[in-house]
C-alpha atoms as one frame of an Amber mdcrd trajectory, in Angstrom:
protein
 119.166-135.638  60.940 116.456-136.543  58.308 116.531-134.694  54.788 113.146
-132.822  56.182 115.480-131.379  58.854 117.930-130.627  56.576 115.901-129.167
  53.723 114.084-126.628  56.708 117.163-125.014  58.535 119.058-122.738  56.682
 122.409-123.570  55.018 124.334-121.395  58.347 123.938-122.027  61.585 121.025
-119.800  62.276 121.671-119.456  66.283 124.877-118.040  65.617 123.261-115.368
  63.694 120.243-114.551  65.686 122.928-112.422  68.089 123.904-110.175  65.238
 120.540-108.985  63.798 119.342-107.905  67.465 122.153-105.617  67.654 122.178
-104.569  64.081 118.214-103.654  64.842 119.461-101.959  68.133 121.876 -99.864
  66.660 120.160 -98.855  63.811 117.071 -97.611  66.240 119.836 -95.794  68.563
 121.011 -94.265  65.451 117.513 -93.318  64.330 116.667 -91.875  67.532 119.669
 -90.049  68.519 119.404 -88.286  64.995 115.572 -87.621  65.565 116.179 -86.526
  69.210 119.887 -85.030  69.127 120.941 -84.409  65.671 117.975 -83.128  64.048
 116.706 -80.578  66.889 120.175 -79.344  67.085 120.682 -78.836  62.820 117.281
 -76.947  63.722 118.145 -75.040  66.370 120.790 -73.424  64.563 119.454 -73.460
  60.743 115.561 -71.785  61.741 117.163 -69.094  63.863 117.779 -66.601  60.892
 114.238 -67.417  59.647 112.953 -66.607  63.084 115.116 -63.788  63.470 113.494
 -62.309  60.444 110.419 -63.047  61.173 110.477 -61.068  64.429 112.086 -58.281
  62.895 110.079 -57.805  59.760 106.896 -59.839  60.471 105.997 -58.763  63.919
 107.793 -55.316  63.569 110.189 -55.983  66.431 112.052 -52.727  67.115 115.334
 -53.829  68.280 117.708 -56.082  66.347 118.738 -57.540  69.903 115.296 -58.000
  71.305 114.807 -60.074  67.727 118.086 -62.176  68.055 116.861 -63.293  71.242
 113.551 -63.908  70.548 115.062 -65.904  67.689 117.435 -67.906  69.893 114.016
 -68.931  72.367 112.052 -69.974  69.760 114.260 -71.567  67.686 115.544 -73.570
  71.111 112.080 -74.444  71.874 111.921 -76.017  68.082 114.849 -77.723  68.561
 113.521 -79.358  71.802 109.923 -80.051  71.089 111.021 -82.044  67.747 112.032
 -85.153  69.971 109.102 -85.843  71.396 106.985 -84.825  68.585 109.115 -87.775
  66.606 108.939 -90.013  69.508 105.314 -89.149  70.086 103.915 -90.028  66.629
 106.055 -92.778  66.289 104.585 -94.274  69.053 100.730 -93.429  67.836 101.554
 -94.804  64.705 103.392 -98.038  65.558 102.535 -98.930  68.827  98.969 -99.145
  70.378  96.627 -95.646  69.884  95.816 -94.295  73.305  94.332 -90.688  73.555
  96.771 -90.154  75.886  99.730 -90.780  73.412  97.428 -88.625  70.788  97.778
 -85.832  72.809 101.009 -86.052  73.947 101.942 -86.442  70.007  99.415 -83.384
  69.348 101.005 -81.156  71.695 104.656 -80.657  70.647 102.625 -80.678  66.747
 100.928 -77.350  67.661 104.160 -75.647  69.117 106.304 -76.550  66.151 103.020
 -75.618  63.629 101.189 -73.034  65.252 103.469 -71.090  67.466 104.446 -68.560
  64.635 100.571 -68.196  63.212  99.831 -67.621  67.043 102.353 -65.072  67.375
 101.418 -63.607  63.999  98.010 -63.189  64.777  98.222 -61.690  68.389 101.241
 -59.410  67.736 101.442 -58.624  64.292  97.994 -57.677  63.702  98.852 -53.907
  64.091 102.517 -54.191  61.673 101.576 -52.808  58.458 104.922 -52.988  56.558
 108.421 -55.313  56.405 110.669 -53.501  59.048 113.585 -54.151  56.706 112.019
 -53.643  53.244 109.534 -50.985  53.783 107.232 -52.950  51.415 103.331 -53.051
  52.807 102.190 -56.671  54.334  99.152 -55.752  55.267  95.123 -54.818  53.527
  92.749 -52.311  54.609  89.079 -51.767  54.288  87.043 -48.738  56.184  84.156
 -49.796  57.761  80.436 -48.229  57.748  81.632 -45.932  60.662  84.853 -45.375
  59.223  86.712 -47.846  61.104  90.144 -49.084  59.799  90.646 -52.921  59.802
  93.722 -54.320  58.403  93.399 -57.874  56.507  96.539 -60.276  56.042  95.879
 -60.728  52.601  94.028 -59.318  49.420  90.296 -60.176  48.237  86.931 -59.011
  49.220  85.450 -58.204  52.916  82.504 -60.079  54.677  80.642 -56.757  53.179
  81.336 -57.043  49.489  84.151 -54.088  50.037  87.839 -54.997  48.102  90.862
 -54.479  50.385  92.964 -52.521  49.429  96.963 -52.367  50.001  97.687 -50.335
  53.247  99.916 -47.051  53.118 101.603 -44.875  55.560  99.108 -42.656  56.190
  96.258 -45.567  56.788  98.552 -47.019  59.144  98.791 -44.130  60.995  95.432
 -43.215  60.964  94.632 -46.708  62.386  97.448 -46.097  65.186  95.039 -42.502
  66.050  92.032 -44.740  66.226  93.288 -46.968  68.875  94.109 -44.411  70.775
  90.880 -42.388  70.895  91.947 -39.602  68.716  89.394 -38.399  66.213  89.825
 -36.049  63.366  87.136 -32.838  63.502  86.451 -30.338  60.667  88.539 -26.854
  60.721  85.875 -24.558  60.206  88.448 -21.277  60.736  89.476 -19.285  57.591
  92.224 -21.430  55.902  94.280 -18.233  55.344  94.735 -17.922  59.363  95.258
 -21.517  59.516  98.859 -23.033  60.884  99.590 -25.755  58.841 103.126 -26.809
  59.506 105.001 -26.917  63.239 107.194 -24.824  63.517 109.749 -26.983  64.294
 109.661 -29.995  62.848 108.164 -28.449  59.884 105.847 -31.841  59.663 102.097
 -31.352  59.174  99.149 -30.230  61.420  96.628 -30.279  59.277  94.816 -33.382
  57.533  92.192 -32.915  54.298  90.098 -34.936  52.034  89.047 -34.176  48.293
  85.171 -33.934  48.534  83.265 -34.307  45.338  83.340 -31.067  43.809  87.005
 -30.123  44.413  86.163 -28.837  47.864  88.605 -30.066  50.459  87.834 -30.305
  53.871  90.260 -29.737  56.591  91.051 -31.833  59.837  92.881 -31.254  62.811
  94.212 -35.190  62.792  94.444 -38.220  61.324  91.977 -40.556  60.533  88.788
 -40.861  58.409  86.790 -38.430  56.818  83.338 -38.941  59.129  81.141 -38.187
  56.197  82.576 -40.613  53.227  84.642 -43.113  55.487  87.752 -41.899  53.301
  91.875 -41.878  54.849  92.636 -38.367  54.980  96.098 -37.379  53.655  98.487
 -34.777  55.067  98.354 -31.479  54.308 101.134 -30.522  51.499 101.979 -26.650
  50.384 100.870 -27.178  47.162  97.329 -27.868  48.845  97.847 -25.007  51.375
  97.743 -22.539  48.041  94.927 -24.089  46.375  93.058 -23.915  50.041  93.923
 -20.530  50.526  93.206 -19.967  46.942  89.387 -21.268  47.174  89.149 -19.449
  49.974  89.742 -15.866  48.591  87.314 -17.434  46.149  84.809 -17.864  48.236
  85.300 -14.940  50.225  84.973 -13.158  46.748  81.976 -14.848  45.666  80.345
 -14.630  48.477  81.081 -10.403  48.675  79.706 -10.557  45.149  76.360 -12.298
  46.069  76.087  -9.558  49.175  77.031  -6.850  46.888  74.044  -7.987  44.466
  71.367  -9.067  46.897  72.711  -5.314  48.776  71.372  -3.682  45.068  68.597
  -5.814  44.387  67.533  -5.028  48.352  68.231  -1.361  47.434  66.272  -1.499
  43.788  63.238  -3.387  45.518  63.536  -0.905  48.366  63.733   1.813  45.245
  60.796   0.779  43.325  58.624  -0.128  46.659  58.953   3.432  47.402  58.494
   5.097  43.601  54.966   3.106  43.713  54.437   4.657  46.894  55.039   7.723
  45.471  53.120   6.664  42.251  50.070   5.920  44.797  51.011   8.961  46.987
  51.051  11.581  43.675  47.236   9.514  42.652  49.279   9.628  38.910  46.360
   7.069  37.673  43.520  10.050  38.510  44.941  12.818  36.266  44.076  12.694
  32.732  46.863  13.248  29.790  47.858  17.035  29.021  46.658  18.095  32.414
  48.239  21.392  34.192  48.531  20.335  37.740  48.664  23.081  40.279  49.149
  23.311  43.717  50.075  26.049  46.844  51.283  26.437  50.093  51.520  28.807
  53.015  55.508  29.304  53.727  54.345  30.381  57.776  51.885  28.646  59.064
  49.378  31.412  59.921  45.790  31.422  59.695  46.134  34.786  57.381  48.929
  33.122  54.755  46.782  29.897  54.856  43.607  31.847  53.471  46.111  33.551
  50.819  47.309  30.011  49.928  43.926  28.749  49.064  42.754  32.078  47.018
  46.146  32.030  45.179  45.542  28.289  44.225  41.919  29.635  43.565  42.998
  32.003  40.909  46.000  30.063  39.358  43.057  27.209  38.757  40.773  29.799
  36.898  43.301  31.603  34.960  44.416  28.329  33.785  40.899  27.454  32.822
  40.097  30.776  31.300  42.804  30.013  29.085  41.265  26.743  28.178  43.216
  24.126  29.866  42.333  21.057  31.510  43.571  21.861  35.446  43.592  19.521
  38.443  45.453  20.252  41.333  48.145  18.369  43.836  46.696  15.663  46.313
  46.809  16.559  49.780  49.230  13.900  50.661  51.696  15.649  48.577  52.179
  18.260  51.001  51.973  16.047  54.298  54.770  13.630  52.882  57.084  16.511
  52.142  56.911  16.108  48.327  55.640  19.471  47.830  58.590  21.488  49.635
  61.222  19.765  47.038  59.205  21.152  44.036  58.692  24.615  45.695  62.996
  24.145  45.880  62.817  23.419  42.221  63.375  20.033  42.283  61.370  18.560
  40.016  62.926  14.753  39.872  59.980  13.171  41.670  57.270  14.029  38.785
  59.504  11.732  35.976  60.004   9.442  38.822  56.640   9.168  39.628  55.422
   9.041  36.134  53.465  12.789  36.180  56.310  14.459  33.567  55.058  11.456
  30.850  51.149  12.480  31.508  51.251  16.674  32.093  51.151  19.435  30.049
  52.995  21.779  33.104  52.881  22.240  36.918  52.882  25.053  38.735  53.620
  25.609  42.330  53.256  28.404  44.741  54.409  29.605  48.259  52.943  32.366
  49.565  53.072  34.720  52.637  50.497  37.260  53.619  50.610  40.327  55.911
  47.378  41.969  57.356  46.671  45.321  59.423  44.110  47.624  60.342  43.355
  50.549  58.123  44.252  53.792  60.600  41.975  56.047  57.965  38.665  53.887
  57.707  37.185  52.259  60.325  36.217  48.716  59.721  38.593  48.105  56.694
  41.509  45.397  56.712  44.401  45.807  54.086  46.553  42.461  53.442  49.630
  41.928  51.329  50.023  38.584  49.383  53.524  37.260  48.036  53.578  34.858
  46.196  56.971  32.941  44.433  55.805  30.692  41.542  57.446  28.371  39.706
  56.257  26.687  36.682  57.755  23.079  35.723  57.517  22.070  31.632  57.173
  18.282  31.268  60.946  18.523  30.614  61.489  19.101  34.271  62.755  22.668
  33.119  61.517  25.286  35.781  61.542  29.170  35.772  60.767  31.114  39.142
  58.702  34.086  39.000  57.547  36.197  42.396  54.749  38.699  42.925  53.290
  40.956  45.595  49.745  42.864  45.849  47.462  44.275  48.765  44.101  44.087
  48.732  41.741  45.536  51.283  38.080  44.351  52.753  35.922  44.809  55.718
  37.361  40.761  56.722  41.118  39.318  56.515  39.686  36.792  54.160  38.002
  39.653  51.495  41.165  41.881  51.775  43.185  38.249  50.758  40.876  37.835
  47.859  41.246  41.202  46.823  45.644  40.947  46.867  44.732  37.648  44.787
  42.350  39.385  42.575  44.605  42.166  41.766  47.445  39.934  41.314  45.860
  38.152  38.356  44.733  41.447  36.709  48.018  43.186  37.217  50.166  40.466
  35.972  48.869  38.849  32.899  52.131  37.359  32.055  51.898  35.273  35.719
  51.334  31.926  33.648  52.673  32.731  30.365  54.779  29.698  28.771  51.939
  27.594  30.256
């Protein structure tokens, strides 16, 4: 052996060796992958099942604690199992020779270990709103343009600009009536006739939502108010009195308003008809500290309508005689029935009317008349006049005073004039206080 030989082999003899470090390396890779393939999933399998147990009981809102233990026992089994080849699989992509068929074999076990929860998450506990065990909320809410509920896994802002906010009971259950078709509608009925409560249960029928302006606005379920996209809230008794409370308010205030557009109607109606009157009376054609006189037949003969007009006649020219500016009653006076109530002494419809403000006196008169056939000369009529007068001060103060004469005349119309005639110079005190 030459000292090169020497000088290149190591001091051992190396063939004697070479043996050893092949089964060191051996053992060493059995040991690696029976802990990577046997070890390791089963550690797993039993250290992630109380993780997965309470993530199917409080995540995706599992009912049943059995139904969760075994769902927890599947998946954490499937972990357990898929963590051999997904060792074995990247090993070999990133020692051996990259193949996309060892990529995807590597890939595949990666996504059930990685994204079988998310997955799960996402399809089934879209729709869980709060930790089964805890109670605390999990989920954010924001209520669309048409007053849609979508529930967000975490907090921040919406696509729209709109913040999510933290869900609660009653958005969660307002969500729940969504999916299933059920949409509130307004209660229009009086809130005092209104059951709120079951009778049973004692748990709410009635939803409402605070409008602007205090008013609330009652539902018949839950959901969204259509109008301002807001979750309505369940009906409490302490809402039920201030309901029924606005109610009687309204139903007050609104009597009120009909009582006062019922007197404003009635004091329209009221001075509509005193200017009728006003135009019906003519009050704008009489001049100030006028006597205004008028007469009527009380039987509507031919013979007591002739002694109607000569009474008014001579009323008019004793008046003047006396100096006194005269005018007498329109004719619509007496077609409208105004003239009957003075000739019954009421005299409320001249202060009404205006006259009392512009008169010095009126005086009214009803007369009958009575004529016959003289039996002693031929040719000669006698009639009786009667007349009741009254006279009215501007006061509205009236005093009655009655008369009677006959006069006699070759017509029914001269023996009239006569009764008038006589009347006038009999009874000079006819239209004293005048």
């Amino acid at each position: 052996m030459t000292n090169r030989d020497r000088h290149a082999r190591p001091p051992f003899a190396y063939g004697r060796w070479k043996g050893w470090y092949y089964a060191i390396a051996a053992a060493a890779g059995a040991l690696i992958v029976y802990g990577a393939a046997i070890v390791f999933p089963r550690v797993f399998l039993f250290s992630s099942y109380d993780g997965l147990k309470q993530f199917f009981y409080e995540q995706l809102g599992v009912q049943s604690d059995a139904w969760a233990t075994l769902f927890a026992r599947i998946v954490s089994f499937i972990y357990a199992v898929t963590w051999g080849p997904f060792l074995l699989g990247t090993a070999r992509v990133l020692f051996g020779r990259f193949g996309i068929r060892r990529a995807v074999a590597a890939f595949i076990p990666f996504i059930v270990l990685y994204g079988l929860l998310p997955f799960l998450s996402a399809v089934y506990g879209n729709d869980i709103c709060f930790n089964q065990r805890t109670g605390q909320p999990i989920k954010w809410y924001v209520v669309m343009p048409g007053g849609e509920i979508v529930l967000r896994d975490s907090p921040g802002f919406d696509k729209n600009g709109e913040e999510r906010r933290l869900a609660t009971i009653q958005v969660c259950r307002a969500r729940e009536a969504q999916r299933r078709g059920v949409r509130p509608h307004l209660i229009t009925d009086d809130p005092r006739k209104v059951t709120f409560f079951d009778a049973v249960t004692g748990l709410p029928r009635v939803w409402y939502y605070r409008a602007p302006g205090d008013r609330i606005d009652l539902f018949d379920n839950e959901g969204t108010d259509p109008v301002h996209g807001q979750v309505l809230l369940p009906i409490t008794p302490d809402v039920v009195d201030e309901v029924r409370s606005q109610a009687a308010a309204k139903e007050a205030e609104a009597q009120r308003v009909a009582r006062l557009a019922d007197e404003r109607a009635q004091a329209e109606a009221k001075e509509k008809a005193r200017k009728d009157l006003i135009e019906l009376f003519g009050v704008a054609s009489y001049p100030n500290n006028v006597v205004i006189v008028g007469a009527t037949a009380h039987h509507k003969d031919e013979v007591s309508a002739v002694a109607a007009d000569q009474i008014l006649s001579t009323l008019v020219k004793s008046l003047r005689a006396k100096g006194l500016d005269v005018d007498v009653f329109r004719p619509k006076v007496y077609s409208a029935g105004q003239f009957e109530l003075l000739i019954n002494g009421d005299a409320a419809v001249l202060s009404d009317v205006g006259l009392a403000q512009k008169m010095r006196a009126a005086v009214v008169a009803v007369v009958d008349a009575s004529c016959r056939r003289s039996s002693e000369l031929s040719g000669i009529v006698s009639c009786t006049v009667s007349t009741q007068v009254r006279l009215f001060a501007p006061t509205g103060n009236g005093s009655l005073r009655q008369w009677s004469e006959t006069g006699a005349g070759e017509t029914q119309a001269q023996a009239v004039a006569r009764a008038a005639e006589l009347m006038a110079e009999r009874h000079p005190d006819l239209l004293d206080g005048v």
